[in-house]
N, C-alpha and C positions, 0 to 999 in steps of 0.2 A: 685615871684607872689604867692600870700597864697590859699591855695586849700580849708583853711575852711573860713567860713562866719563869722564877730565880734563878740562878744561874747555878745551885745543888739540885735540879733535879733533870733526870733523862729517862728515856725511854728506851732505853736500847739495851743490850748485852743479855739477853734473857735468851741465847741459841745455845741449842740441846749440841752434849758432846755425842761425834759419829761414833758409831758400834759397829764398825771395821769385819764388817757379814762380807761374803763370799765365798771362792773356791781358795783353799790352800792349799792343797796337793793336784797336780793334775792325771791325766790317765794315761798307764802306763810309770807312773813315778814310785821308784823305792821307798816303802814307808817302813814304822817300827809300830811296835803294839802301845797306842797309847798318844799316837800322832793327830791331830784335829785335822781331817779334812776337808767338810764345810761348815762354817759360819752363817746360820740362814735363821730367819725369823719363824717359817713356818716349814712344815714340810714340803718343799716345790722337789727335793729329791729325797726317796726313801733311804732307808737303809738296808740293803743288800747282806751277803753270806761274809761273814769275821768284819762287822760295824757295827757298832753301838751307837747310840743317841742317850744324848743326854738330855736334863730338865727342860736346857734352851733351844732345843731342837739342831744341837751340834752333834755332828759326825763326828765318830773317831774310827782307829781304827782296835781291833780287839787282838790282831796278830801282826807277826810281819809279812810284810809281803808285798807285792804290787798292787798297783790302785786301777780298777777297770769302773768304768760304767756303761750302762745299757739300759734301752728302751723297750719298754712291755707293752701292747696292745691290749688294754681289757676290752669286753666283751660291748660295750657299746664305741668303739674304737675311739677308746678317750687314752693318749698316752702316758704313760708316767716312767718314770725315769728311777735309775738305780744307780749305789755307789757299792763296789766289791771289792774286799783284797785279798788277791789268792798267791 
């Protein structure tokens, strides 16, 4: 009885391609209307004044302009964070 397995068969190569999420633009940076600025799975930053969000929870930007973000205090002081281009 053989203790190892044929030599067509493996167990490996079954690794997910990376989805290349993050910040692309930073703050303070010239953008155009229609520029992706974050790549992110969930909302960890909203979208702020001239950003759109798309299906996959991508930023863009809706005009041209500069890229700011900022931090909000809501009411049980839980932060959240914002992306803007003015």
């Amino acid at each position: 009885m053989a203790h190892k397995k044929g030599a067509g068969s493996t167990k490996n190569g079954r690794d997910s391609n990376s989805k290349r999420l993050g910040l692309k633009k930073i703050g303070g940076e010239i953008v155009t209307a229609g520029n992706i600025l974050i790549r992110q799975q969930s909302f960890q930053i909203k979208p702020g004044q001239n950003v759109g969000a798309g299906k996959d929870n991508t930023l863009f930007a809706l005009q041209n302009g500069t890229v700011n973000f900022k931090k909000q205090l809501t009411k049980n002081n839980k932060k959240i964070q914002f992306v803007e281009v003015f």
